[in-house]
N, C-alpha and C positions, 0 to 999 in steps of 0.2 A: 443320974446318967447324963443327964442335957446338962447339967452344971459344968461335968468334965470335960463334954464334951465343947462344950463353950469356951473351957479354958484352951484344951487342947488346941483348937483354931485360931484364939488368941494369942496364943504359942508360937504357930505357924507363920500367924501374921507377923509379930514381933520380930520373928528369926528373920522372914526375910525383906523384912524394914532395914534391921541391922546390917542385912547382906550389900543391898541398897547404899549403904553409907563408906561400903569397901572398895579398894582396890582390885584387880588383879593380881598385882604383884604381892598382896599380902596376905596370900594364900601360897605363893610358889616356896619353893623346896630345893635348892641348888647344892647343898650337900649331907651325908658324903656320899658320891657318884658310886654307880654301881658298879663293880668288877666288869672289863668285857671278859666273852666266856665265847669262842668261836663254835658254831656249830658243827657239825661231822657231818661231810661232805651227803650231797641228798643223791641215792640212788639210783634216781631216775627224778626225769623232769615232769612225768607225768601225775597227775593226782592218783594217790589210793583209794580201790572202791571204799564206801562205807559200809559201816556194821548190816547186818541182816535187817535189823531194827528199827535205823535210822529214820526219822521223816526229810527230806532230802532236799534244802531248800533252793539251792543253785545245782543243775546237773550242766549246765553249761550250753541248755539250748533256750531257755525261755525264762520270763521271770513273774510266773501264775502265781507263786506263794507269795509276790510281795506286792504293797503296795506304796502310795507316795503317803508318809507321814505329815503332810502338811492339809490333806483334806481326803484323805481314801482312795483317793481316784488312782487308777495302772500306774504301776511304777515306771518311769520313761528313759529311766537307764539305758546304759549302750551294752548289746550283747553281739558278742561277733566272736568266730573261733574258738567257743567254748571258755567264752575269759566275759562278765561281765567289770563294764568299766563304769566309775564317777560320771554323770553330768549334775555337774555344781549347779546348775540353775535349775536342774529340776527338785534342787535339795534333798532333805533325807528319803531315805525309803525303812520300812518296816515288816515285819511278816501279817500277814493275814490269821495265821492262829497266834494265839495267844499261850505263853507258855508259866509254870510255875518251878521245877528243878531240873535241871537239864543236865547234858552236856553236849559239848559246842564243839564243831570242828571248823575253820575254815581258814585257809589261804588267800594273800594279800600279795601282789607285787607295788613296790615304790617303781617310776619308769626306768629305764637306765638315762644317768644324763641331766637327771630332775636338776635342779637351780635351784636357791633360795636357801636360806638356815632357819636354827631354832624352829618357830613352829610353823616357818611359813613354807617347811619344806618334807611334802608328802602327807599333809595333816588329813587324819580322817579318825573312826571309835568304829568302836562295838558297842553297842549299847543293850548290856543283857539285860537290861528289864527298860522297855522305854515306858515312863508314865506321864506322857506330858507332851505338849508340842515342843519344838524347838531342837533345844539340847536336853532336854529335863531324861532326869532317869540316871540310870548307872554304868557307867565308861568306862572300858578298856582300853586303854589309849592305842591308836594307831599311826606312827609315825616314821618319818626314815631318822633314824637314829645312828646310823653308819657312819662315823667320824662327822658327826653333828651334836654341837653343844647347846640345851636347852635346860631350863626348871629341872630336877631328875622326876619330880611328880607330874611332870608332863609330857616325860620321853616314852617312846615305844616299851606297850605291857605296863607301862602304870596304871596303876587304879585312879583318873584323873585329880589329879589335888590330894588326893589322900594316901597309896603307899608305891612309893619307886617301884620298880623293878628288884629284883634281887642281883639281876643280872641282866647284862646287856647283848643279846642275844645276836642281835643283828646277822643279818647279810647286806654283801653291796645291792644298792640298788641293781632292779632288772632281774634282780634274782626272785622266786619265790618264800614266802616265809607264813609257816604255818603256825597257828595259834591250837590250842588246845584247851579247852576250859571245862569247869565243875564251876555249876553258878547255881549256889542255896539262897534262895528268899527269903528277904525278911517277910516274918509272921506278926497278924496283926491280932489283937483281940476284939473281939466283935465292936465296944466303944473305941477302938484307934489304936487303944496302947501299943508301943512296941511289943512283944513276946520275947525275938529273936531275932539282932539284926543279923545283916543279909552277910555271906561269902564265897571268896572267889577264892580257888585253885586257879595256875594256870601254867602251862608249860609255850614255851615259844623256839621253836625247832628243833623240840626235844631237849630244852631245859626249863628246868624249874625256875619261874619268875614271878609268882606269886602262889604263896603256902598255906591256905587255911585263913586269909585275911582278911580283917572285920572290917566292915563299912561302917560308916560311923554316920552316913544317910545318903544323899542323891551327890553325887559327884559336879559340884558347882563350880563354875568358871572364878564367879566372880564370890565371896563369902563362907561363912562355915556351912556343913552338911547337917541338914536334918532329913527324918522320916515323914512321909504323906504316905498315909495307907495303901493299900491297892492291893488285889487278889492276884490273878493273872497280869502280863503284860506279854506284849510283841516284844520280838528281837530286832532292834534298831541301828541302823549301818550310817555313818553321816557322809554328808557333802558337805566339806567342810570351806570356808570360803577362800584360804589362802590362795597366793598367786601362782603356785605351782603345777607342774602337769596333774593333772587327774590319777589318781589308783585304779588298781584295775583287784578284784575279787575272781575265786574258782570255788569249786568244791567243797560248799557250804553245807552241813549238815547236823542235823540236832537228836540227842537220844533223849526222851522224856524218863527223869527216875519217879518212883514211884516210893511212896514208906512214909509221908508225912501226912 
């Protein structure tokens, strides 16, 4: 057991020595782009309640279930009008419980008006399992992708680095756009083994933009993806550092599933 497990770390180490030695760019994904696919017009501007169920992370007065992923301390986000927004400097935030198969509801607005292209414009994630400070953990890319050309593995609804979008979902900035996820964890065996790596369903204003898609490990900026063990993890929202206006988040909510 300690032998594997020895190797297993040296594993670790190795992969991200190798990581270390790469690029960014040789990891990005530029074709072929993904179909746009317009959304059907939304309803009403208002948010839908949640399920009966839901545990309810953002109601749009206060931000109790989250905290700053950078050392635990109150998340210092800006909440005003029922819409919490980005402060970049106060970096990421994450939830205070800790989740294992979920699913995820929450709305993003890009500003109207944003400035800047590829990633430097509207950049922020989901990060449905954060395991780690920083960036570490597994990304759902959040981007303004609206007549904006970037990586496609790094445009809005990729699975960072590792699968485009199916589809480019978009709305213009200013508008609301809602994300929808099925996120299964990978399972580990008591010495680390993989079991089952981790996947993402996901819909993005009512279309399908990721199908049953296998992680191939933690979603890296810069190198290939491997697996670090981990049980539970928070739900991770970034501040991302571009030069562009801040996002603004609504009506955030998680169903815990249960059968594993």
């Amino acid at each position: 057991m300690r032998l594997f497990v020895a190797a297993a770390l040296a594993l670790i180490a190795a992969s991200a020595a190798f990581s270390q030695a790469m690029k960014p760019e040789d990891t990005e994904q530029w074709t072929p782009v993904p179909p746009i696919v317009t959304p059907g017009p939304r309803a009403s501007d208002k948010p839908d309640a949640p399920p009966s169920d839901a545990i309810v992370l953002f109601d749009g007065k206060t931000l109790d279930q989250w905290v700053s992923a950078r050392d635990g301390s109150p998340a210092k986000w800006i909440v005003g009008s029922g819409v919490l927004t980005v402060d970049k400097k106060a970096g990421n935030i994450e939830t205070k419980r800790r989740f294992r198969d979920y699913q995820l509801h929450l709305e993003w607005r890009v500003p109207k008006g944003v400035t800047g292209s590829g990633q430097g414009r509207g950049n922020s994630g989901v990060f449905l399992a954060s395991t780690g400070p920083g960036d570490a953990g597994y990304e759902l890319q959040i981007l303004d992708s609206y007549k904006n050309t970037t990586y496609v593995n790094g445009q809005a609804g990729a699975l960072y680095k590792q699968h485009p979008p199916l589809a480019n979902a978009m709305r213009p900035p200013g508008e609301w756009q809602t994300y929808d996820v099925v996120w299964t964890a990978p399972v580990f065996a008591a010495d680390g083994a993989l079991k089952s790596p981790a996947r993402v369903t996901a819909f993005q204003n009512g279309v399908l933009i990721q199908n049953d898609a296998v992680l191939a490990g933690e979603t890296l900026f810069i190198g290939k993806p491997f697996y670090r063990p981990y049980k539970d993890a928070p739900i991770k929202l970034q501040a991302h550092g571009d030069p562009s206006a801040p996002l603004s988040f609504r009506n955030i909510w998680v169903r815990e599933l249960a059968g594993r």
